[in-house]
N, CA, C and O atoms as CSV, one atom per row, in Angstrom:
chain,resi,resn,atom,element,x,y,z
A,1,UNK,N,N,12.525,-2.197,-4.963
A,1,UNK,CA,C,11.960,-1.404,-3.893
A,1,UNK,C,C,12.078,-2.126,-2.547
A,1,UNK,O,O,11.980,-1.459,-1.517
A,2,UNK,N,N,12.247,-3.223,-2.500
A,2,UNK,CA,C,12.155,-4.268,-1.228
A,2,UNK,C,C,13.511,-3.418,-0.561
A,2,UNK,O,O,13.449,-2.974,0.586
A,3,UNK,N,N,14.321,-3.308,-1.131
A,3,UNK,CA,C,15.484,-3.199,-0.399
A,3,UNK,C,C,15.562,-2.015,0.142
A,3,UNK,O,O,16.614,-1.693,0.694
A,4,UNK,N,N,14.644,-1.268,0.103
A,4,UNK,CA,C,14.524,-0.059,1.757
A,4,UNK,C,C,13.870,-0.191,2.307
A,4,UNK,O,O,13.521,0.694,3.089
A,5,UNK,N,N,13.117,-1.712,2.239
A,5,UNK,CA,C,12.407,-2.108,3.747
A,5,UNK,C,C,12.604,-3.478,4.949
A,5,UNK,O,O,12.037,-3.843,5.979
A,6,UNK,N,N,14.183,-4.098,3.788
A,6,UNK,CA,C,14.407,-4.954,4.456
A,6,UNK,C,C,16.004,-5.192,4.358
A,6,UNK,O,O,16.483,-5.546,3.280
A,7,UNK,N,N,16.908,-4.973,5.609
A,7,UNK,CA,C,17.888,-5.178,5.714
A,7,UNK,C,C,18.841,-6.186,5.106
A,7,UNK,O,O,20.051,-6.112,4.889
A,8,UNK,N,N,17.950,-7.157,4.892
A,8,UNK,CA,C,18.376,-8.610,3.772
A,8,UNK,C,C,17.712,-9.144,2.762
A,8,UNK,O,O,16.746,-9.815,3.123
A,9,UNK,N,N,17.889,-9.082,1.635
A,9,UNK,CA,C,16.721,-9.895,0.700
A,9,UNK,C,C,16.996,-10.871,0.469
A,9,UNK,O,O,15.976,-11.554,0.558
A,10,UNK,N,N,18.093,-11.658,0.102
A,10,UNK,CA,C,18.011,-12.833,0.163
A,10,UNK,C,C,19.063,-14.109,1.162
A,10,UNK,O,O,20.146,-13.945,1.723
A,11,UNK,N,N,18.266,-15.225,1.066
A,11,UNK,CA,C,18.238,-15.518,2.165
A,11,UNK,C,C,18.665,-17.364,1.631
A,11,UNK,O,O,18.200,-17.842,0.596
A,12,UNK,N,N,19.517,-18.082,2.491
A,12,UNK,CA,C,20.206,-19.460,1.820
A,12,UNK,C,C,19.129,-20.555,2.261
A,12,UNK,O,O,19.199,-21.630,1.665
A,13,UNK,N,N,18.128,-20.403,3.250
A,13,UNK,CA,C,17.290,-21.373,4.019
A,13,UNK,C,C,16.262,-20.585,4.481
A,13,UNK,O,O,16.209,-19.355,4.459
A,14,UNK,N,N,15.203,-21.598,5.027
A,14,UNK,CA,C,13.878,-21.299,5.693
A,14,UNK,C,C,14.556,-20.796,7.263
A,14,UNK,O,O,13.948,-20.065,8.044
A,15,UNK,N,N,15.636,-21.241,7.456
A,15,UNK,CA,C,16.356,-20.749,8.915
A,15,UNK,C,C,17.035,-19.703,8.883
A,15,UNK,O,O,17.557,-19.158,9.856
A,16,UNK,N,N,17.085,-19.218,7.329
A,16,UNK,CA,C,18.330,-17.915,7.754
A,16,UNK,C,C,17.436,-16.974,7.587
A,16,UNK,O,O,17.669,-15.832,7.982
A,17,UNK,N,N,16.075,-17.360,6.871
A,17,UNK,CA,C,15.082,-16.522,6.929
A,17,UNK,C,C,14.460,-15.948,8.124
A,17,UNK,O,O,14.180,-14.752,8.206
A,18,UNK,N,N,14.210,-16.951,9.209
A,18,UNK,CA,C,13.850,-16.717,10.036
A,18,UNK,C,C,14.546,-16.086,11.351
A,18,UNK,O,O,13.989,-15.726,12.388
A,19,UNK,N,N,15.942,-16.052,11.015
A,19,UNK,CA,C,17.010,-15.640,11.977
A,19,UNK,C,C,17.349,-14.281,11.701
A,19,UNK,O,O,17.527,-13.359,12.496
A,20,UNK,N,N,17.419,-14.297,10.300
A,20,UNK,CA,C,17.536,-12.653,9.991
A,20,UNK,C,C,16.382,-12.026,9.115
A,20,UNK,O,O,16.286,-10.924,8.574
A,21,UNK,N,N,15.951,-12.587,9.141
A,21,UNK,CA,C,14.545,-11.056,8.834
A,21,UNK,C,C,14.062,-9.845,9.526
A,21,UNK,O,O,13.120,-9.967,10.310
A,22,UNK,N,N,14.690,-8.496,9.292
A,22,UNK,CA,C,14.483,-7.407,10.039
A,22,UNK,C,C,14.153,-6.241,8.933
A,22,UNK,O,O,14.643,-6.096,7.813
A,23,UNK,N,N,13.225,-5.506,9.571
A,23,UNK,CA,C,12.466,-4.670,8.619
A,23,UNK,C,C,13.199,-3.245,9.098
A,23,UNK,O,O,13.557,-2.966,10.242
A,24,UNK,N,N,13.321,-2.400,7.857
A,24,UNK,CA,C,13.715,-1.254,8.225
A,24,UNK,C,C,12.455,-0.066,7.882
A,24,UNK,O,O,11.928,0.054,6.776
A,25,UNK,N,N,12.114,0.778,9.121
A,25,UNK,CA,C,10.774,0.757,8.957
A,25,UNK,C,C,11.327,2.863,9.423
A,25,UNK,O,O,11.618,3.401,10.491
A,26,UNK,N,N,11.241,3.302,8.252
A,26,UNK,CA,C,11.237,4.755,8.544
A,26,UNK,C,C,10.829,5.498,9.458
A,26,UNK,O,O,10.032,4.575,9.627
A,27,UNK,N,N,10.530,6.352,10.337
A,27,UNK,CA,C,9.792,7.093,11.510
A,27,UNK,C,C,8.826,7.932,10.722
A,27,UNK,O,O,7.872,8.296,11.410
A,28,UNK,N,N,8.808,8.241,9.780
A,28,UNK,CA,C,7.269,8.697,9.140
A,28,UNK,C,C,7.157,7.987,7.830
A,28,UNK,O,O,7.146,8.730,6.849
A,29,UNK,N,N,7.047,6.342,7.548
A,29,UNK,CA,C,6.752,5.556,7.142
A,29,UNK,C,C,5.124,5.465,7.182
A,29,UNK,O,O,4.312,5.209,8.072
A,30,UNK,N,N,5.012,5.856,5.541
A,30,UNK,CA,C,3.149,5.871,5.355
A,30,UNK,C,C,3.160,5.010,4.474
A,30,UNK,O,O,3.878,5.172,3.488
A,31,UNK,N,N,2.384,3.914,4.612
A,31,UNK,CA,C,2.397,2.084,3.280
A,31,UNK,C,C,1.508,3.265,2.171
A,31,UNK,O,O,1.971,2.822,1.120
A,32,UNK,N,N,0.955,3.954,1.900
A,32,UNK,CA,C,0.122,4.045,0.445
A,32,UNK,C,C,0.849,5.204,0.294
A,32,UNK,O,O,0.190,5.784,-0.569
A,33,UNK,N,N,1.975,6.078,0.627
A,33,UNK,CA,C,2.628,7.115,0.158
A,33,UNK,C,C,4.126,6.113,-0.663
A,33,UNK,O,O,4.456,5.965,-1.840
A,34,UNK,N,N,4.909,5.430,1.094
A,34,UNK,CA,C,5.964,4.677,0.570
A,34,UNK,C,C,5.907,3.713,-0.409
A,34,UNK,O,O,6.689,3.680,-1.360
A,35,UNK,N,N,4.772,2.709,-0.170
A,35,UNK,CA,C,4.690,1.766,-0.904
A,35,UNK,C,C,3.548,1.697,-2.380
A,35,UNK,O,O,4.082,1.286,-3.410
A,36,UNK,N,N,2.697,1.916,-2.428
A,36,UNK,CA,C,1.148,2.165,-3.537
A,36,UNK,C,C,1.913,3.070,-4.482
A,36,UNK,O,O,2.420,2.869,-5.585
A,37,UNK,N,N,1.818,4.338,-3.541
A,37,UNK,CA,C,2.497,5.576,-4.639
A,37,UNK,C,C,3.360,4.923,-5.193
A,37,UNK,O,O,3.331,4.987,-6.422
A,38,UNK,N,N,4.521,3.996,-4.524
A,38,UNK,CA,C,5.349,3.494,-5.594
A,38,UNK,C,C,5.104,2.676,-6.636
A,38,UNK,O,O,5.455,3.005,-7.770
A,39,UNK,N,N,4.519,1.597,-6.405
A,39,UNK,CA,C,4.189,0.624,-7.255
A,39,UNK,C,C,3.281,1.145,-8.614
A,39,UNK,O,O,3.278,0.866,-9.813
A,40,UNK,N,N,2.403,2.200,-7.588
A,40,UNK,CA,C,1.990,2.861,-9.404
A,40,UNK,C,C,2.689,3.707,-10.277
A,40,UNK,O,O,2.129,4.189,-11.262
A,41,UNK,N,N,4.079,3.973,-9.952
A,41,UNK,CA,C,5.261,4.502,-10.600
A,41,UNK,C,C,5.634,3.770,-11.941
A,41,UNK,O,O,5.586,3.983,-13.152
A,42,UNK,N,N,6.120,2.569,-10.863
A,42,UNK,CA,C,6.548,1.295,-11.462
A,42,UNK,C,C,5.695,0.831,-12.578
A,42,UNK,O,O,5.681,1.094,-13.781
A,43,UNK,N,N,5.198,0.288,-12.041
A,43,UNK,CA,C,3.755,-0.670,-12.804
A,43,UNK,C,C,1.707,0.061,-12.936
A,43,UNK,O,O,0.622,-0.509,-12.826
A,44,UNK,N,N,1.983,1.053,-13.123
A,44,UNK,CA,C,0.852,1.342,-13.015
A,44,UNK,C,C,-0.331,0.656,-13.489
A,44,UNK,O,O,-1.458,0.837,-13.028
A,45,UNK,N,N,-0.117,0.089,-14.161
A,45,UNK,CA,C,-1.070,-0.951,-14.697
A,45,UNK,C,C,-1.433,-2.688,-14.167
A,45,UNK,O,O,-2.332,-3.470,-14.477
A,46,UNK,N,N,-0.308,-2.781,-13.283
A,46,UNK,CA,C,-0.599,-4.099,-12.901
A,46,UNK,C,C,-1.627,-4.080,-11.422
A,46,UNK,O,O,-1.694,-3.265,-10.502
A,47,UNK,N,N,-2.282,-5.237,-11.662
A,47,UNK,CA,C,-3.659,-5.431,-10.798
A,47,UNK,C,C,-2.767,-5.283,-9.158
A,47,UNK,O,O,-1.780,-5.946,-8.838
A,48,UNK,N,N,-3.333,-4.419,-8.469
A,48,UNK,CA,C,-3.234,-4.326,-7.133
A,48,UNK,C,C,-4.188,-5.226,-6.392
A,48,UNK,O,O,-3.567,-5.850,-5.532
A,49,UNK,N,N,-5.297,-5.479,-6.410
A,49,UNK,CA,C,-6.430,-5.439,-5.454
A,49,UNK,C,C,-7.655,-6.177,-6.698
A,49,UNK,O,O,-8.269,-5.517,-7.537
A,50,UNK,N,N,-7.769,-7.935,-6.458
A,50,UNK,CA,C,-8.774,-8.545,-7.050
A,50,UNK,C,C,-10.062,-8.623,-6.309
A,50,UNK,O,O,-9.961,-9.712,-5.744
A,51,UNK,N,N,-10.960,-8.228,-6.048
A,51,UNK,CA,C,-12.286,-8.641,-5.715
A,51,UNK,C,C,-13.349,-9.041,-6.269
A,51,UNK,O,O,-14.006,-8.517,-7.168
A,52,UNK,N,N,-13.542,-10.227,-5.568
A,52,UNK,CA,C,-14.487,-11.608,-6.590
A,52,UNK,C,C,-15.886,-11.698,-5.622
A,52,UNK,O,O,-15.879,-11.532,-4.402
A,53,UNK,N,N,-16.541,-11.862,-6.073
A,53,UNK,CA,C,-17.952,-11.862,-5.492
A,53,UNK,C,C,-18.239,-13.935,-5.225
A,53,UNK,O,O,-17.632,-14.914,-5.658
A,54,UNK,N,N,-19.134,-13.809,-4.556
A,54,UNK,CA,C,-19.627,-15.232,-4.325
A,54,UNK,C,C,-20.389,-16.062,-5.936
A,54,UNK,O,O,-20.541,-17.240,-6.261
A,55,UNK,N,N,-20.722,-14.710,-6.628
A,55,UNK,CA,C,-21.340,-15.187,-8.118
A,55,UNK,C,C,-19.907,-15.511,-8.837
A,55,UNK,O,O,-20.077,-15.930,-9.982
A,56,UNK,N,N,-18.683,-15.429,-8.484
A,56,UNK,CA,C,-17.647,-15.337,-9.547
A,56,UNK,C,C,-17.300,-14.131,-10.545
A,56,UNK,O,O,-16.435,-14.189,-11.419
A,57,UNK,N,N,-18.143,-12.993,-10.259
A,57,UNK,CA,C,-18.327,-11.396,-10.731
A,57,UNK,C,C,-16.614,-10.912,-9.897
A,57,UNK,O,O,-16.250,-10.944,-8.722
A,58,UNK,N,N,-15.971,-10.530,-11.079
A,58,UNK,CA,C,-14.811,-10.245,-10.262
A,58,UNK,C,C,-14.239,-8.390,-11.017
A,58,UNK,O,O,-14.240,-8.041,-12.197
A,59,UNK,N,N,-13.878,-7.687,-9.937
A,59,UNK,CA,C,-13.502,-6.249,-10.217
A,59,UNK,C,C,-12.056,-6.296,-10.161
A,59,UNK,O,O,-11.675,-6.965,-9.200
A,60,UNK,N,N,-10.895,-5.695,-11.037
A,60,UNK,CA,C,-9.565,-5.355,-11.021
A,60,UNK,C,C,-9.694,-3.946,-10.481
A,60,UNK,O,O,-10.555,-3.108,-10.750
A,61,UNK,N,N,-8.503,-3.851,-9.542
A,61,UNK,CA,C,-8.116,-2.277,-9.671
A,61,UNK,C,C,-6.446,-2.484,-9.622
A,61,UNK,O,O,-5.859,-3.191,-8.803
A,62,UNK,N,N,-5.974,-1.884,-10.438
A,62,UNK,CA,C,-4.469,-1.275,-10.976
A,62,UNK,C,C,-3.767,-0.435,-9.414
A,62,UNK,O,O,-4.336,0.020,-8.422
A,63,UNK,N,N,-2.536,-0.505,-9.744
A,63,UNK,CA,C,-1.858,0.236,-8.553
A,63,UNK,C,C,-2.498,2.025,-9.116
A,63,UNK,O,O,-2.971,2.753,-8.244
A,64,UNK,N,N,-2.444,2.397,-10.206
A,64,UNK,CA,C,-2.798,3.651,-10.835
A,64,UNK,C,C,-4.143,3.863,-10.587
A,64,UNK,O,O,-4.584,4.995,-10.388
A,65,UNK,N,N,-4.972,2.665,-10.580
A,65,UNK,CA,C,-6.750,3.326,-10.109
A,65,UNK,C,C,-6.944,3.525,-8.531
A,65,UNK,O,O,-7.805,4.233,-8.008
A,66,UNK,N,N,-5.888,2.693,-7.821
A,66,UNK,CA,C,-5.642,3.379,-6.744
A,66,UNK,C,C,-5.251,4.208,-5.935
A,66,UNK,O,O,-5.681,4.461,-4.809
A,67,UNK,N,N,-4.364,4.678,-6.541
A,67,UNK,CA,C,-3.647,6.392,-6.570
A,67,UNK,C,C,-4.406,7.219,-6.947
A,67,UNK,O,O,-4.389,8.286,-6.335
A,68,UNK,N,N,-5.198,7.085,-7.894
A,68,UNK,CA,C,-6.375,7.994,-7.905
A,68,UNK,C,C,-7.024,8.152,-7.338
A,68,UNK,O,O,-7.076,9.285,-6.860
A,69,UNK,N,N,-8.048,7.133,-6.934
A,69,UNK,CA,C,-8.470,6.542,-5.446
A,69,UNK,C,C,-8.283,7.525,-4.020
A,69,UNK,O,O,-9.091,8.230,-3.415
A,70,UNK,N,N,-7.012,7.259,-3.819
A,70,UNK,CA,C,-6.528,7.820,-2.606
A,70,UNK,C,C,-6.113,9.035,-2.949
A,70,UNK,O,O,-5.986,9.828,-2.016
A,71,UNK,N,N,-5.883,9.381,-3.949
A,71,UNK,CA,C,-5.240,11.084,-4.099
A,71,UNK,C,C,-6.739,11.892,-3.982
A,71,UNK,O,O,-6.865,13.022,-3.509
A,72,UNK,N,N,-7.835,11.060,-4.516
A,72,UNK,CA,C,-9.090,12.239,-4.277
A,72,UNK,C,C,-9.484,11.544,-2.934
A,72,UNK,O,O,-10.696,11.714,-2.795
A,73,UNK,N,N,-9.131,11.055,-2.213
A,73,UNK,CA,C,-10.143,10.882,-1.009
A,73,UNK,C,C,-9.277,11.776,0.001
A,73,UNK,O,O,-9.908,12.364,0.881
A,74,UNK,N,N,-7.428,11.980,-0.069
A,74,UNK,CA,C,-6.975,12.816,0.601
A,74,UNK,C,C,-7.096,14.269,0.300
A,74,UNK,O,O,-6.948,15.115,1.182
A,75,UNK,N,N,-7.487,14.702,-1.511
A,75,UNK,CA,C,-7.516,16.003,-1.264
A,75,UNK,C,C,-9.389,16.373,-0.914
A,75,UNK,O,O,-9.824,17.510,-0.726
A,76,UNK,N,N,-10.227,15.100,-0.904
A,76,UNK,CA,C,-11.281,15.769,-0.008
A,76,UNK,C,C,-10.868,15.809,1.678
A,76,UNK,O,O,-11.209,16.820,2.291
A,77,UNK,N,N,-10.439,15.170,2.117
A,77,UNK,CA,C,-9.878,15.437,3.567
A,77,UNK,C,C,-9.306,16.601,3.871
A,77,UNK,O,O,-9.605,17.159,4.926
A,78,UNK,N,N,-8.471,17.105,3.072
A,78,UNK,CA,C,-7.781,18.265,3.206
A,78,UNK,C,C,-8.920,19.551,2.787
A,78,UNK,O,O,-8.719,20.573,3.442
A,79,UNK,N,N,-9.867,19.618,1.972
A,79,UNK,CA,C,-10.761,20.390,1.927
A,79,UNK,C,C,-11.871,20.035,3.000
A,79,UNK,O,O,-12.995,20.531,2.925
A,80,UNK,N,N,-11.618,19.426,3.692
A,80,UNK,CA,C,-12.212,19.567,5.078
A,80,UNK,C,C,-11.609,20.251,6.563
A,80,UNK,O,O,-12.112,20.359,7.681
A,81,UNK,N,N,-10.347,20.629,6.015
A,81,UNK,CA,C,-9.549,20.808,7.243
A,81,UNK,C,C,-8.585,19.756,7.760
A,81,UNK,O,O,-8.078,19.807,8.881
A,82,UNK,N,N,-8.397,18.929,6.988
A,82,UNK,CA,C,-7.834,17.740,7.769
A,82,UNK,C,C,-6.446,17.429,7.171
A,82,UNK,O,O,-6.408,17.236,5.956
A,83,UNK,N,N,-5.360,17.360,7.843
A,83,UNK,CA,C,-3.915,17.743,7.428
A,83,UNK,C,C,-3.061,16.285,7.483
A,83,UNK,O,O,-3.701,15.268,7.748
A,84,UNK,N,N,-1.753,16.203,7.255
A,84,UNK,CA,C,-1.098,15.465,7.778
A,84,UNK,C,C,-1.013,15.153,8.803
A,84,UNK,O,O,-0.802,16.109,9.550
A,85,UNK,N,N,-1.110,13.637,9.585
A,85,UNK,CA,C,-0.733,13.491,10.460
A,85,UNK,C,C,-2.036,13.416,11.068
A,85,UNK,O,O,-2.234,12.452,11.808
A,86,UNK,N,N,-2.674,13.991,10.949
A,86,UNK,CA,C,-4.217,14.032,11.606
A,86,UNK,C,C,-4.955,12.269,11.591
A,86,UNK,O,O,-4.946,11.535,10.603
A,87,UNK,N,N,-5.505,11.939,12.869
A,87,UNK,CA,C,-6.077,11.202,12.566
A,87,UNK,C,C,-7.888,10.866,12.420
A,87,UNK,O,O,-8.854,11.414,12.952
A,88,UNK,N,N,-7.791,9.855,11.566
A,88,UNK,CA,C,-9.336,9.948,10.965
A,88,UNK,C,C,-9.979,8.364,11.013
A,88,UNK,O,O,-9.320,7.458,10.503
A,89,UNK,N,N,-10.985,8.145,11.500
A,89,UNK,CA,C,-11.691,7.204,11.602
A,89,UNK,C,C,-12.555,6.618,10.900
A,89,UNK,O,O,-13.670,6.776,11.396
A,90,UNK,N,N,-12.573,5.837,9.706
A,90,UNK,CA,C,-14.143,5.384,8.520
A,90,UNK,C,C,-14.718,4.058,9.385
A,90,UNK,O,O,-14.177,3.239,10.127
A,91,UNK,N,N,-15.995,4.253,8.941
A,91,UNK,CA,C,-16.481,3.049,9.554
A,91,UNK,C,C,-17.548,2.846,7.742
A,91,UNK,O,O,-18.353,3.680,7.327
A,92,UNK,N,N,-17.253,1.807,7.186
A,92,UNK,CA,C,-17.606,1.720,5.813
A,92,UNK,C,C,-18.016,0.052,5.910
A,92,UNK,O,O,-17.443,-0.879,6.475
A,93,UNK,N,N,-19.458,0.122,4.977
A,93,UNK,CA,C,-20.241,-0.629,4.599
A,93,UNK,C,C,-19.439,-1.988,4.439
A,93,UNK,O,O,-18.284,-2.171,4.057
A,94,UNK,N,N,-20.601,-3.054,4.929
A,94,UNK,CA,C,-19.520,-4.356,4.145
A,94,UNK,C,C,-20.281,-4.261,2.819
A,94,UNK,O,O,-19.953,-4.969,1.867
């Protein structure tokens, strides 16, 4: 998947890295449509997102519990009126 977002993948040095690294970045390029949606294609099961608490209490979520995730939080948006492209503002708890 890397290779429709980056003109070069590999690279002979830390200098050729840095000389040619250029991103190819779509004009309606969305990271949790292009990228999430994908990875839970792929790997639906592998851990996306570890969160560990200060007790050492730690939660997994899967690229697939996140697609779920986001598929019901966009089709409640959309049963609000709220479309593509629209923008939306959360302001959420720490």
């Amino acid at each position: 998947m890397i290779e429709r977002f980056l003109k070069q993948t590999k690279f002979t040095s830390e200098q050729d890295f840095k000389e040619h690294l250029e991103f190819i970045i779509p004009e309606d390029f969305n990271f949790a449509y292009d990228v999430m949606d994908e990875w839970a294609k792929i790997k639906p099961d592998h851990v996306a997102l570890l969160w560990t608490s200060e007790r050492g209490e730690e939660i997994r979520f899967t690229y697939k519990d996140l697609k779920e995730q986001s598929d019901k939080a966009a089709a409640y948006f959309q049963s609000l009126g709220i479309g593509h492209d629209d923008k939306v503002m959360l302001i959420l708890k720490r």
